[in-house]
C-alpha positions as CSV (number, residue, x, y, z in Angstrom):
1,X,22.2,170.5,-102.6
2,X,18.3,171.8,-102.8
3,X,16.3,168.2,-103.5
4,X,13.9,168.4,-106.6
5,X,11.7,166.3,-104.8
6,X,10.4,165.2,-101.8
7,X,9.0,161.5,-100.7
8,X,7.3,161.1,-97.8
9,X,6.3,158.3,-95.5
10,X,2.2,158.4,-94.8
11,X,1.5,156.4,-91.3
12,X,3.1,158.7,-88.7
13,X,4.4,161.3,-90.9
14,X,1.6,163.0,-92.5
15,X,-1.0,161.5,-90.4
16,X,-1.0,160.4,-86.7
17,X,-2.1,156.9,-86.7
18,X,1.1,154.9,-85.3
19,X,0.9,156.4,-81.5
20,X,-2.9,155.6,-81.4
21,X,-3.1,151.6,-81.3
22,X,-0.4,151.4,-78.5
23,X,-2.3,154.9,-76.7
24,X,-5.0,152.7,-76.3
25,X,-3.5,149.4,-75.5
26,X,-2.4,151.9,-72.6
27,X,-6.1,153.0,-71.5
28,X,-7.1,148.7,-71.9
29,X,-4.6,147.1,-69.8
30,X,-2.6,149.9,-67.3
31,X,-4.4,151.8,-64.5
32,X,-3.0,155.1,-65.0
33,X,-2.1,155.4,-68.9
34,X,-0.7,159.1,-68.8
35,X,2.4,158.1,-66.2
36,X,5.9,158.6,-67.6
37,X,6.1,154.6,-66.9
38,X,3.5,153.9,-69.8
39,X,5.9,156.0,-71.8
40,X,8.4,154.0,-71.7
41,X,6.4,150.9,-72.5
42,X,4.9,152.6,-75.5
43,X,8.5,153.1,-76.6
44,X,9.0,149.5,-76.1
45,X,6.2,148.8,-78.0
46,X,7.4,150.8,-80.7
47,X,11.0,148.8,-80.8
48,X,9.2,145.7,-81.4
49,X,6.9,147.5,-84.2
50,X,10.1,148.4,-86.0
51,X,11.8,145.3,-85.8
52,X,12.6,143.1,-88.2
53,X,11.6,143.8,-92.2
54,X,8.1,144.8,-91.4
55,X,6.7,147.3,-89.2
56,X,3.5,146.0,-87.4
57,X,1.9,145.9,-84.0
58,X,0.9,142.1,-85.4
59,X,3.7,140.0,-84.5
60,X,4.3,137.3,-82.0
61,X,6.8,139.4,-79.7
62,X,3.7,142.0,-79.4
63,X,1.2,139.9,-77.9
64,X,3.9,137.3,-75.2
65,X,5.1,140.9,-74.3
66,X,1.5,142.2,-73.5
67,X,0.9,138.8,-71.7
68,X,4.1,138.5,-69.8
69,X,3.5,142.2,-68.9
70,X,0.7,142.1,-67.4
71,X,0.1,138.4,-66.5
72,X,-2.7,138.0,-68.5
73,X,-4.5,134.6,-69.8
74,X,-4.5,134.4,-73.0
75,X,-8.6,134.7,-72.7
76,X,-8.0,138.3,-70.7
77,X,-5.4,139.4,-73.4
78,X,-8.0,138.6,-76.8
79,X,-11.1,140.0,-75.3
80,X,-8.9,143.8,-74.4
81,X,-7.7,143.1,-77.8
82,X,-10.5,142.9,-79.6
83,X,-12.0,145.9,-77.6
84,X,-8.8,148.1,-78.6
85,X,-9.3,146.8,-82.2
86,X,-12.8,148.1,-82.3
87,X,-11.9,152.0,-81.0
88,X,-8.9,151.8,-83.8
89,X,-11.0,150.9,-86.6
90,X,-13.8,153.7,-85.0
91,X,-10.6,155.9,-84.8
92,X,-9.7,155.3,-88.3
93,X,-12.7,156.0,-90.1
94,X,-12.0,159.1,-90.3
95,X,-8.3,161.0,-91.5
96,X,-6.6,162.5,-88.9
97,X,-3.8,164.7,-90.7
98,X,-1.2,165.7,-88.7
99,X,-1.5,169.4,-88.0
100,X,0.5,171.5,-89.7
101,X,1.3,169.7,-92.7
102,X,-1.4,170.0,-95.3
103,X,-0.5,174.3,-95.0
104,X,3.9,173.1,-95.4
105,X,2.8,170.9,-98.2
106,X,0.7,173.6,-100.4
107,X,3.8,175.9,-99.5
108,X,6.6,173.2,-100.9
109,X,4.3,172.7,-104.1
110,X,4.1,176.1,-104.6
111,X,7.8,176.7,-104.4
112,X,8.4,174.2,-107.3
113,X,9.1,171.2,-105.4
114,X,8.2,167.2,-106.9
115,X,5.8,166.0,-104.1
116,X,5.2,162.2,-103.5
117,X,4.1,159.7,-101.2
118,X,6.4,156.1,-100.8
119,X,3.8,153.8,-97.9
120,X,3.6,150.3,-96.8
121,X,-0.2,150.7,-97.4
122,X,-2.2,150.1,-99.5
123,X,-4.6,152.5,-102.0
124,X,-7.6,152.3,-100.4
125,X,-5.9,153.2,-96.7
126,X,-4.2,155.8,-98.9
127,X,-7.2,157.4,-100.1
128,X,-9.2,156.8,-96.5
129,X,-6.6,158.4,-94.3
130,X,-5.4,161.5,-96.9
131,X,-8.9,162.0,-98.3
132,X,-8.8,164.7,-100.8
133,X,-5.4,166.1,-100.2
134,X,-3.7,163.8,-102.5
135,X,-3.9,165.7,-105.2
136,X,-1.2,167.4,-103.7
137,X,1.3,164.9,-105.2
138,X,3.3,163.9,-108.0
139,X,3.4,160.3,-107.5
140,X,1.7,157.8,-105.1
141,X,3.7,154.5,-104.3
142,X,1.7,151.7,-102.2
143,X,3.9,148.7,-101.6
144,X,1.0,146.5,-101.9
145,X,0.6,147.8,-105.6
146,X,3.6,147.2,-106.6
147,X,4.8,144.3,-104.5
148,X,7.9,145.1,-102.7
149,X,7.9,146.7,-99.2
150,X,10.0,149.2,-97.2
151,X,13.3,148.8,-96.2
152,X,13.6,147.7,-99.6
153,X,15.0,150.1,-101.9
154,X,12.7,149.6,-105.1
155,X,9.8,151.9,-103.8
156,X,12.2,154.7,-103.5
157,X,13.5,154.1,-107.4
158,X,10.2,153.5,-108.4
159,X,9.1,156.8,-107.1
160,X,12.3,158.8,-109.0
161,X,11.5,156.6,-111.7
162,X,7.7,157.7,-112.2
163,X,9.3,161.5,-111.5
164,X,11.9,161.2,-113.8
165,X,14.8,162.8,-111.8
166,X,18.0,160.6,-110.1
167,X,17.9,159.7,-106.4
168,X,20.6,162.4,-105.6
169,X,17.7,165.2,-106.6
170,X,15.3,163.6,-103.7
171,X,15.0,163.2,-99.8
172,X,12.7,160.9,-98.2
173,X,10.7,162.5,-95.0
174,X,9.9,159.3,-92.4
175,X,9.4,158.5,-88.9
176,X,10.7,154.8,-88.3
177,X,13.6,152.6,-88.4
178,X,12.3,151.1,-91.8
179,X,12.1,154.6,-93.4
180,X,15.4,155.2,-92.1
181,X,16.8,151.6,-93.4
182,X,15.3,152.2,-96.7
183,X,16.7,155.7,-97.3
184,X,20.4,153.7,-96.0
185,X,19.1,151.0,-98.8
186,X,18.6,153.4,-101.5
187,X,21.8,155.4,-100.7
188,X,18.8,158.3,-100.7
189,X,18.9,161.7,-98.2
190,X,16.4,161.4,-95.6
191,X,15.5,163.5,-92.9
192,X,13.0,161.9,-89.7
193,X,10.2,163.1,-87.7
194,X,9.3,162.9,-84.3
195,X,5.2,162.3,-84.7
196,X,5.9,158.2,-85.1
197,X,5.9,155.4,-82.5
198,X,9.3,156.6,-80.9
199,X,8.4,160.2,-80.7
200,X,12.0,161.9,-79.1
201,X,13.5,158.4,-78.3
202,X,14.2,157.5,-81.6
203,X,16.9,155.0,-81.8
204,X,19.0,155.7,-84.8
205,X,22.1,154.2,-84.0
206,X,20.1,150.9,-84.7
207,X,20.8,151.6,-88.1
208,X,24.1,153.8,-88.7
209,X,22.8,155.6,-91.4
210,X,22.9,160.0,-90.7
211,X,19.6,161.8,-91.1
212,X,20.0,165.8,-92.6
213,X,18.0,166.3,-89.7
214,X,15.6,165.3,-87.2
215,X,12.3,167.7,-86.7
216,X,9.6,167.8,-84.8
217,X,6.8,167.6,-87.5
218,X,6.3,168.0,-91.0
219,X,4.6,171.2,-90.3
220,X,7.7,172.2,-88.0
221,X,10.9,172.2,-89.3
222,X,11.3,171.1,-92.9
223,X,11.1,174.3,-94.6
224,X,13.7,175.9,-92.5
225,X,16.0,172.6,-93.2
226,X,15.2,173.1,-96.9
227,X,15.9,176.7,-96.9
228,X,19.4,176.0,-96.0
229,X,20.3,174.1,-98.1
């Protein structure tokens, strides 16, 4: 059935800030951050960003891995840190839209669709790393707004609530294990991308719950899985 709207995640969906941080953990602490070995630790790293009810690199199991890693003092670990911070925040200043999806979204408006955004941000990252594009949407959820966080459910309902149309008329777009548990949550279609943390690695039996599809990118894919349906 052809969804009457379509929520998307922000933070490796629409724009690729989730691969930086741990891209540049690679350049701080490994001598040759382009080998297929550093691949597989960024996928690591990515496990223990998903895990639990939160996604972020700011956990305990992040930094003892990072230290145990590379047997690092704790000194030695907090000054790279602080140095990866600083690139980051330079990094961030600035959106860095994923390419290919500002051209599908303009398309998908055009063709009627109910365009929204359901993040674990908040509005001011919201407004710094989509800049002027969000007028593109119906709706804007920030869990910090409203107080409840993906994988719970609510943000989904609250975003078919502001639209005024039933879960069954929407599919969620997202790119981690939380987007995929709260789609599982809300009993909501949802289809993944590969432009987050796990890239073609993602680990979806973690969460038993069937995708319509996994694609490459916003940009690549989602209108031909739409036009099927």
């Amino acid at each position: 059935m052809k969804p009457k709207a379509l929520l998307f995640d922000l933070d490796g969906t629409l724009v690729n800030t989730l691969r930086v941080f741990p891209q540049l953990i690679a350049q701080e602490f490994m001598s040759n951050p382009n080998s297929k070995s550093v691949r597989n630790y960024l996928h690591r790293l990515g496990v223990i960003y998903n895990s639990g009810n939160k996604h972020s690199w700011f956990k305990p199991e992040f930094f003892l891995t990072l230290k145990a890693d590379f047997n690092l003092s704790w000194f030695t670990l907090g000054k790279g840190l602080m140095r990866v911070l600083w690139l980051f925040l330079k990094w961030d200043n600035t959106p860095h839209i994923i390419p290919g999806v500002i051209e599908t979204l303009t398309r998908l408006k055009s063709q009627g669709y109910l365009l929204g955004i359901v993040s674990n941000g908040s509005p001011r990252l919201l407004k710094k790393r989509f800049g002027a594009y969000l007028d593109l949407f119906d709706v804007l959820i920030e869990s910090k707004s409203i107080g409840v966080s993906k994988p719970s459910p609510i943000p989904l309902y609250y975003a078919c609530s502001k639209l005024k149309i039933n879960k069954k008329d929407a599919i969620f777009i997202g790119d981690t294990l939380v987007d995929l548990l709260a789609a599982k949550n809300a009993k909501m279609r949802v289809i993944l991308v590969r432009t987050g943390v796990f890239g073609d690695n993602f680990p979806i039996t973690e969460v038993e719950y069937e995708p319509i599809s996994i694609i490459p990118t916003v940009g690549k894919g989602l209108i031909k899985v739409l036009s099927k349906m």
